[in-house]
N, C-alpha and C positions, 0 to 999 in steps of 0.2 A: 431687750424684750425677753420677759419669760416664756419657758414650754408651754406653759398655758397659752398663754396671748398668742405666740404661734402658730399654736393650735388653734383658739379660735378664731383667729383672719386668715386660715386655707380653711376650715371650714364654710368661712365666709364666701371664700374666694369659689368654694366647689356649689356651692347652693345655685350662687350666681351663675355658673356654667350650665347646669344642671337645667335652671330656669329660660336663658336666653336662647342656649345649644338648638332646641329645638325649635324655637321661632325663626332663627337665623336658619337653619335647615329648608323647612317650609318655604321659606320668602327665596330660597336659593332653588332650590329642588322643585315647588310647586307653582309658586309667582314668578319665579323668573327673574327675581328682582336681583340688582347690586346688591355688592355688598352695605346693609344700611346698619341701623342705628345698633342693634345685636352687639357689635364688636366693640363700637365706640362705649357702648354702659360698662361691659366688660372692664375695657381698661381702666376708665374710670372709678370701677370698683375695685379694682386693685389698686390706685393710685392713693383711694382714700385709705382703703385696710391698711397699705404700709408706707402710708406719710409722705408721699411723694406730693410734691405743689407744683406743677406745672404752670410758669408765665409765657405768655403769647405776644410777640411784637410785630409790628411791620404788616402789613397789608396780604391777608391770602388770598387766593384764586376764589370768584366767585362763585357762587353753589351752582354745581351743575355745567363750570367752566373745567376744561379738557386741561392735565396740566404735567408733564413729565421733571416730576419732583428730582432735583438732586440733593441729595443730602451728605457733610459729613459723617462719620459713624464711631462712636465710643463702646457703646455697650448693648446688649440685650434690652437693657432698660427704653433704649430710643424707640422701640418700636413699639412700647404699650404708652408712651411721651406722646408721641405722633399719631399714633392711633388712637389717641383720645380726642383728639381735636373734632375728626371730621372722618364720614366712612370715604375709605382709601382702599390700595392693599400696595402690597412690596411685593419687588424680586429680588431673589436668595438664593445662596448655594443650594444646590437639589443635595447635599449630607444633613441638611434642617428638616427635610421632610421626617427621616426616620429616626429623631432624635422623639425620647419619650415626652409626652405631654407637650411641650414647645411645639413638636413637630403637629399635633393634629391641630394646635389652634393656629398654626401660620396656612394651615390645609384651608380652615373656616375662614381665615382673612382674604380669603382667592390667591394667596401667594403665588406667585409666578416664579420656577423652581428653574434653575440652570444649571447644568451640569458643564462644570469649565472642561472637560475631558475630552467631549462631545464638541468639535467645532460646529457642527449641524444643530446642536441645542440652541446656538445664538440665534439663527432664521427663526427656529420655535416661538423661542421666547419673543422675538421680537415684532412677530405676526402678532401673536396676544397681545404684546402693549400698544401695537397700534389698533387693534381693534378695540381694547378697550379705551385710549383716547381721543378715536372717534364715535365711540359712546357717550363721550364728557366726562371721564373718570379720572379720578387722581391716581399716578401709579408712581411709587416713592423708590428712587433707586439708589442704595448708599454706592456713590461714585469714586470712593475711594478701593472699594472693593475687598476692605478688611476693618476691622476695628483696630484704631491707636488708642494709646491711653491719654488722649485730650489736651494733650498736651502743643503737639503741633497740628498740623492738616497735612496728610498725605495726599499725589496729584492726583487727580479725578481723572476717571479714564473715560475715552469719549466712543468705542466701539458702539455699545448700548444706542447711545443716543444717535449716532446716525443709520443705526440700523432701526431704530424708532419712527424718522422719518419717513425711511424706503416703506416701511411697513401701512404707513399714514398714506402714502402715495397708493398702495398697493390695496386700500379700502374706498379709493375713489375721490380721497378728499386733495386738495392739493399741496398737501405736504407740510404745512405749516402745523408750529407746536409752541404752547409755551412753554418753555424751561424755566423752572420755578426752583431759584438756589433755597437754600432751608440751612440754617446753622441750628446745632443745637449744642447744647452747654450746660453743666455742672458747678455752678458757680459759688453753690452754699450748701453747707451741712449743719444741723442745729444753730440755723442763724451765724453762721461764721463762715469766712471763704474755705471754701475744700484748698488745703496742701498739697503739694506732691505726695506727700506719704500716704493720704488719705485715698488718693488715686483710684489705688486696687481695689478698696471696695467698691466703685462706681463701674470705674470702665473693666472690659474685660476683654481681652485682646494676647495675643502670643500663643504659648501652652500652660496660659493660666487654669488652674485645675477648678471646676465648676460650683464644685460642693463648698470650699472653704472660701470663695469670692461672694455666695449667698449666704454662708454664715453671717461673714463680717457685712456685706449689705442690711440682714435682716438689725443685726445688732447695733449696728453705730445710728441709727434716729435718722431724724428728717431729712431728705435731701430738696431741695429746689433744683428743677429743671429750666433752662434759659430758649426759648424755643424759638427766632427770628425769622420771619418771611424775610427775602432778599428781593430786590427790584427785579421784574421779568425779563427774562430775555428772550424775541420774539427770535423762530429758529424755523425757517426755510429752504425750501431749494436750494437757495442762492448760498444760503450761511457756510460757511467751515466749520465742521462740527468738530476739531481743535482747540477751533478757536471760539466759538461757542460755551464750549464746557472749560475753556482756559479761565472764560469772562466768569461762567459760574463759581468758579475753586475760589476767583479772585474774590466777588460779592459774596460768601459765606466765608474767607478768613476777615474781609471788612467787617463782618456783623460780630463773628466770636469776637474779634478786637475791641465790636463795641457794648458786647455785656463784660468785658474786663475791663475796660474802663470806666463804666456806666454811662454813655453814649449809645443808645441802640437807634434812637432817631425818632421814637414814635411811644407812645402810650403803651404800655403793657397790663395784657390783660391774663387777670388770673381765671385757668379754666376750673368750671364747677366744680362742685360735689355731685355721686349720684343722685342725690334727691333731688339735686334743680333740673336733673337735664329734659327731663319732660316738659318744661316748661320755655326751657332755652333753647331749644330744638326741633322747634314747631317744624319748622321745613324740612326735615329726616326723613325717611320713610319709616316704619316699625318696627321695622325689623333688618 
């Protein structure tokens, strides 16, 4: 990609911000509303500006269904991947809050900010996600609690999630959650399987340095994203939340297993372009 073209898809990318930023504001700050349709065009407008193709498998939660997302975690990329689908939001280390740019738009996704330092952060954060999944909200948590480079799956830790439930008890509801595994996957770069070597420019993980992993991502071309809903796992009272999030790791290394094989199970659906989502997205809110 040249400086030019560079230049003009963040230009593109800034108009975009510039246009939604405030409607998302409004709908947050004035209506009260979730987070709605604002972030999801967003992403999607970045997906189109730099070639990114998102495929969608396997059955998700239905609109407006309450759903404590576990996800593996590769790169920065997974979360404008994920948040193109459907209005969501994640929780993140609270060092993402004050990282430049990243950090205001994880602010606008409602991010939910944990500071591992803080044992009393956990109760925080986990008040929030139970209130917001007994609102019916989706809240995506990468369960590995670091990015790898995609290569294996690291264990899922299950704190979060059973403090998720206490939190769901603690809103009057009786405790009950669905655990929604999510694999996500890197499978193809300009039409051909991503290599080991090719790795670094996708995932980004260690004390990879940030500037020269966005070079080579802007520069090496298309990537395809492999996106999998896993079978639910219903998570109550009674569950083991070990074993619970055991059952999870296990249903999202079955899935990455079956976009390397090409077995995912189900019909894959490619997500739009900005120009369709108006029309594919009737049931959104506006903003």
């Amino acid at each position: 990609m040249s400086r030019l073209g560079l230049a003009l898809r963040l230009a593109g990318l800034a108009l975009a911000f510039l246009v939604l930023a405030p409607l998302h504001l409004v709908a947050l700050r004035v209506l009260k509303r979730r987070s709605g349709l604002a972030p999801v065009l967003f992403h999607r407008t970045f997906l189109w500006l730099f070639s990114v193709r998102v495929i969608e498998s396997g059955t998700p939660p239905a609109p407006g269904e309450a759903a404590l997302v576990l996800s593996n975690h590769v790169s920065w990329l997974d979360i404008i991947a994920i948040g193109a689908l459907r209005p969501l939001s994640f929780v993140a280390k609270s060092e993402i809050r004050g990282w430049p740019v990243i950090g205001l738009l994880a602010i606008l996704q409602r991010t939910l900010f944990i500071d591992r330092a803080r044992r009393a952060a956990t109760a925080t954060v986990s008040a929030a996600m139970g209130h917001r999944l007994a609102n019916g909200e989706l809240v995506v948590l990468f369960a590995e609690g670091t990015t790898g480079d995609g290569t294996r799956l690291l264990p899922f830790r299950s704190s979060l999630v059973g403090a998720a439930r206490a939190a769901l008890q603690a809103e009057g509801d009786r405790g009950r959650v669905r655990l929604q595994p999510l694999a996500i996957t890197y499978p193809r770069r300009n039409g051909l399987p991503v290599v080991r070597s090719e790795r670094s420019e996708i995932a980004w993980y260690g004390d990879m340095e940030l500037a020269p992993h966005l070079a080579a991502f802007v520069q090496g071309g298309p990537i395809d994203v492999h996106v999998v809903w896993g079978a639910p796992i219903l998570f109550d009272a009674e569950s083991d939340r070990k074993v619970a999030t055991a059952a999870a790791e296990a249903e999202v290394r079955r899935a990455i297993q079956g976009v390397v094989t090409g077995r995912t199970g189900r019909e894959p659906v490619t997500v739009p372009a900005p120009a369709s989502d108006l029309g594919t997205m009737g049931g959104l809110s506006a903003a």
